[in-house]
C-alpha positions in Angstrom: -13.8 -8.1 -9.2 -11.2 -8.4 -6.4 -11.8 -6.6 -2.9 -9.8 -3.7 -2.9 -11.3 -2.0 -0.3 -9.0 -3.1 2.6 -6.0 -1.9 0.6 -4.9 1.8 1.3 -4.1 4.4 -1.5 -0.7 5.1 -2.4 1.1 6.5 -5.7 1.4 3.5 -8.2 3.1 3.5 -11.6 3.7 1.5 -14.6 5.6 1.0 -17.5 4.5 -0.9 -20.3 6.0 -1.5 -24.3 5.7 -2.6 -27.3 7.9 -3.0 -30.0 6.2 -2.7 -34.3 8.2 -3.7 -37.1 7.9 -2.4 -40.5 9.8 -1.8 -43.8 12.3 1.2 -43.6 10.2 3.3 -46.1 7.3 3.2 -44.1 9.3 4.1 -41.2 10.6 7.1 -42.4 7.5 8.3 -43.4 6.4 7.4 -39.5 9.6 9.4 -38.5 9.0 12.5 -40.9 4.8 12.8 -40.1 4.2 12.1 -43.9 1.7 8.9 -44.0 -1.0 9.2 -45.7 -3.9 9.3 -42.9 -2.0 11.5 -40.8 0.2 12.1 -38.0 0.3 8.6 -36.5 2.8 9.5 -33.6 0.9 12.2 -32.2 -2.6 10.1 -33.0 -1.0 7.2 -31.3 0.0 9.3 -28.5 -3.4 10.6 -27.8 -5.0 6.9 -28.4 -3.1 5.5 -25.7 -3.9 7.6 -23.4 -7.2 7.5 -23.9 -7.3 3.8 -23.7 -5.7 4.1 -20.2 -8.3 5.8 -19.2 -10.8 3.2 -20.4 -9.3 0.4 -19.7 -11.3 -0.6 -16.7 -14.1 -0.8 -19.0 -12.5 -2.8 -22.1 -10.9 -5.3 -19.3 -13.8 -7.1 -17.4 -11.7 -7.4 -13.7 -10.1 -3.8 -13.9 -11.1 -1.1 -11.3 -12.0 2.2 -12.3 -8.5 4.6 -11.6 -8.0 8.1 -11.1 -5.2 7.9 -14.1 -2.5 11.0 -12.6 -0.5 10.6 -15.6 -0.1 8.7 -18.9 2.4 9.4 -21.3 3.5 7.4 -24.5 7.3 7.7 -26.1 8.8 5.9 -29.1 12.2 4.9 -30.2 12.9 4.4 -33.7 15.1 1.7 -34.5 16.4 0.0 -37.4 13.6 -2.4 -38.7 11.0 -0.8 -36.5 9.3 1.7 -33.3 9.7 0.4 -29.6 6.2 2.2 -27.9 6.7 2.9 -24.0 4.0 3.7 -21.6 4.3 5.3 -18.4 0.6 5.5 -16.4 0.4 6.8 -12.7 -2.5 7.2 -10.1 -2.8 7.3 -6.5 -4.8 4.7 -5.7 -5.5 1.4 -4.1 -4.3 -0.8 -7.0 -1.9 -1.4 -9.2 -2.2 0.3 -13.1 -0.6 -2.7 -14.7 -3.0 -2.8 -17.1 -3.9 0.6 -17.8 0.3 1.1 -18.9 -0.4 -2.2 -21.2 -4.0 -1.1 -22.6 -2.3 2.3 -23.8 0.6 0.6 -25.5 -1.8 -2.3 -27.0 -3.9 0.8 -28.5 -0.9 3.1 -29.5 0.4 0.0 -31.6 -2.3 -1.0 -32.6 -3.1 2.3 -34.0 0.2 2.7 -35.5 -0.3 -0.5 -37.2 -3.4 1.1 -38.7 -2.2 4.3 -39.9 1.1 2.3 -41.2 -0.9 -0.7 -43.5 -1.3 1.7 -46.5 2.1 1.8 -47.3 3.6 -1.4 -46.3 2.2 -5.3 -46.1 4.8 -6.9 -43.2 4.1 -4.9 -40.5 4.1 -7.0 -37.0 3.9 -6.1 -33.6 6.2 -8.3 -32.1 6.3 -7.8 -28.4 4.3 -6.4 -25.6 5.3 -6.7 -22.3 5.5 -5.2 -18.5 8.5 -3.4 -17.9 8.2 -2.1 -14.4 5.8 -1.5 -11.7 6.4 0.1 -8.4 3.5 0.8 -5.6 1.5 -1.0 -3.4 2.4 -2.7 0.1 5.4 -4.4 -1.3 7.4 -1.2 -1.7 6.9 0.0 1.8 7.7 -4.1 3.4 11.5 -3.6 5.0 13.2 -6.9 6.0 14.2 -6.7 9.4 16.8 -9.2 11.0 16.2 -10.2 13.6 12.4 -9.8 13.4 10.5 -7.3 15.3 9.4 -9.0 19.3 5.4 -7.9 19.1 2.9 -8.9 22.3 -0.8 -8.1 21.8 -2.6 -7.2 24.8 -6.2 -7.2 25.3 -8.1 -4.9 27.4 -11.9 -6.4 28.0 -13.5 -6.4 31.5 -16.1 -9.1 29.3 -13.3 -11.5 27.5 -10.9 -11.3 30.5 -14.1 -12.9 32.8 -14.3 -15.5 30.3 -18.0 -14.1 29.4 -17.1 -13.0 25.5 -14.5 -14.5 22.8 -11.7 -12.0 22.0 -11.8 -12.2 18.2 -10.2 -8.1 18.0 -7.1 -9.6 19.5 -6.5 -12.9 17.7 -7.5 -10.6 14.1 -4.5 -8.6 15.4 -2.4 -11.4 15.7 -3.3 -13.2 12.5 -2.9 -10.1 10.9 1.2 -9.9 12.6 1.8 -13.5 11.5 1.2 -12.2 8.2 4.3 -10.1 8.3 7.6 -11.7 7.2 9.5 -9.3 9.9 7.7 -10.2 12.9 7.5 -12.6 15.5 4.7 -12.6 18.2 6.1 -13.2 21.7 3.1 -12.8 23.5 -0.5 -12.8 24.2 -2.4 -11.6 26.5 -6.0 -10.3 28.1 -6.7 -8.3 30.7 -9.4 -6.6 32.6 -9.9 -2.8 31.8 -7.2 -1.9 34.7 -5.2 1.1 34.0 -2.6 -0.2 36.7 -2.2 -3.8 35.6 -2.0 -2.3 31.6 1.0 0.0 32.9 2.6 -2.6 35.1 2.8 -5.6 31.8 3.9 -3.1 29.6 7.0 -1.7 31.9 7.8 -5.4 32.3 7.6 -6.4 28.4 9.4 -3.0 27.7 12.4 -4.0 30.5 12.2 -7.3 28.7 13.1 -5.6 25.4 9.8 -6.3 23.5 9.9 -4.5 20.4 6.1 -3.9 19.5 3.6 -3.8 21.4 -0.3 -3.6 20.5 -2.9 -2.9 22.6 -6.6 -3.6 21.7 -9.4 -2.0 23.3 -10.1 1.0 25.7 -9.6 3.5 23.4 -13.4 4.9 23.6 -15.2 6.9 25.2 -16.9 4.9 27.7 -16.2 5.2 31.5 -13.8 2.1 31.6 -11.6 2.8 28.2 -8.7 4.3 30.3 -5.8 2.8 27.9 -5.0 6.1 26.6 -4.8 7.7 29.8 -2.6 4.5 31.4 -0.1 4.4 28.8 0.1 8.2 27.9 2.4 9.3 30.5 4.4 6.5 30.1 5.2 7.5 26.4 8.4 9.4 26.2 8.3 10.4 22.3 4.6 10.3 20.5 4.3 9.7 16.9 0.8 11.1 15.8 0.9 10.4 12.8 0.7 6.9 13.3 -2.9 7.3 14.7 -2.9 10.1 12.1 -2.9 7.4 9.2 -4.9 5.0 11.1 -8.1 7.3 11.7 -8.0 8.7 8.1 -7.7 5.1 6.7 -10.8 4.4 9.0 -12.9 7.6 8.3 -13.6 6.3 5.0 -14.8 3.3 6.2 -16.9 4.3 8.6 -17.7 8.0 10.5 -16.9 6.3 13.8 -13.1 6.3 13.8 -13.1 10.0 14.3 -13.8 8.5 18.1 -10.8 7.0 18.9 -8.5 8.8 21.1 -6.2 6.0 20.2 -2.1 7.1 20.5 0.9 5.7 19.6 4.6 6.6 20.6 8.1 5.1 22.2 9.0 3.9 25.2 12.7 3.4 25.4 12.4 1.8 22.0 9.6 0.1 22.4 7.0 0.9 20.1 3.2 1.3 21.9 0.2 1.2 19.3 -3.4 1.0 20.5 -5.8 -0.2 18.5 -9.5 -0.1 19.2 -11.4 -3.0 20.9 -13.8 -3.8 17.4 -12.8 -6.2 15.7 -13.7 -4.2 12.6 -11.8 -1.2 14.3 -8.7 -3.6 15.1 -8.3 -4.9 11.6 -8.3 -1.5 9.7 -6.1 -0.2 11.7 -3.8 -3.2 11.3 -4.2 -2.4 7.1 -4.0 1.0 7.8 -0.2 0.7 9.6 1.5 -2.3 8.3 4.1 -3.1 6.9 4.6 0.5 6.9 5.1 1.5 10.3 7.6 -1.4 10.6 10.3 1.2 9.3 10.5 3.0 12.7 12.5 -0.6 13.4 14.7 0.0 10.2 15.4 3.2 11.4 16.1 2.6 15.1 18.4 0.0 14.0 20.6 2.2 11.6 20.8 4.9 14.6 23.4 4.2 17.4 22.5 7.2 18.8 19.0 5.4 19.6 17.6 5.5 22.6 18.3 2.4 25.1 20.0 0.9 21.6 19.8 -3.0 21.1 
């Protein structure tokens, strides 16, 4: 199965359909509820949504899905029934095939219940409609892209005697976003006045993003938070909010970090713990999404120190 576990939860849907053909007699006796084993909309119904539910275990590479909702509609037409499903969960992963199980099985079962009384039935499509969720739908395209600098705080890396690896997974991970452009990199010792003094200048210089990694603890040198907070004119909590839930069900740590996030002028200020492991969730935790405070700046004239 694919590693979903770095992926976050967020409402996903689907729509899947099928079209069955089928002499008009048959048909009508579809539309009326008169076939001879039964009901076959209403079995149909229930079928597919059962087989949505199930369809991580019919499908060898599904994942098991809180299924939300799962409907199934028809629309009679001339020479035949066009079966839509509609399936939604909140969840890390799509429910692409949990929309296309239930309209496989709600065919299929229509097929079933409509062989008695004709011979040239045939299911002649099934297909994906729409699907919506996902990382995609929250990924704005920004022109020109978002200015980021990473900054590393590490007494041990800046003296050369430990390899940054939290940083450069940070900056990997910003080189994977279509909207942003890294304009800097740097590490420094844990020194609350040489952390304020870069970040004044790269703010004056009209960075856009900037991402701190490390001193975000509780030890007696993590003193990012306390260096940057005052230079923070408006906080956005739930930034750290969404980072620190995302990481509390990876690990009972990230209830630790007194990590903040806010605007200066309108530059945005993240800081991210000094763990690698730390630094990369909360890099799957925030993007693309938090990119939008960009979109949004951007639309606003009214915006602070506007660019």
């Amino acid at each position: 199965m694919k590693d979903i576990t770095p992926k976050f939860e967020t409402l996903r849907t689907a729509v899947a359909e099928a079209f069955i053909s089928a002499p008009s007699n048959a048909l009508q006796l579809l539309k009326e509820r008169r076939l001879e084993k039964g009901d076959a909309l209403e079995l149909a119904r229930a079928a597919g949504v059962m087989a949505a539910k199930r369809a991580w275990e019919l499908i060898p590479y599904c994942h098991p899905i809180p299924i939300t909702h799962c409907s199934i509609n028809y629309e009679f037409e001339p020479d035949g029934v066009r079966v839509r499903s509609e399936v939604k969960a909140i969840a890390p992963t799509g429910v692409e095939m949990e929309a296309l199980t239930a309209v496989n099985v709600a065919v299929l079962t229509l097929y079933d219940m409509l062989k008695p009384h004709a011979s040239d039935i045939e299911i002649q499509s099934i297909k994906l409609v729409e699907k919506r969720g996902g990382k995609s739908d929250w990924r704005d395209r920004l022109e020109p892209p978002v200015k980021a600098h990473v900054i590393v705080l590490s007494d041990s890396v800046a003296a050369g005697k430990k390899e940054d690896r939290a940083g450069k997974a940070v900056v990997n991970a910003l080189k994977g976003e279509p909207s942003v452009e890294v304009a800097g990199y740097d590490i420094l010792p844990d020194d609350p006045e040489k952390l304020k003094a870069l970040v004044q200048r790269l703010v004056d210089e009209g960075v856009d993003l900037i991402l701190t990694v490390g001193g975000t603890g509780l030890a007696s040198t993590d003193q990012t938070v306390e260096a940057l907070k005052p230079l923070i004119e408006r906080e956005v909590p739930g930034i750290m909010e969404a980072a620190r839930a995302y990481g509390q069900k990876r690990t009972p740590y990230a209830m630790l970090s007194r990590g903040i996030a806010g605007l200066i002028r309108n530059t945005l200020v993240i800081t991210l713990p000094g763990s690698t492991r730390g630094a990369t969730e909360t890099m799957e935790a925030l993007f693309p999404a938090v990119l939008h405070v960009f979109y949004v700046m951007r639309k606003l004239p009214h915006a602070h120190g506007y660019r």
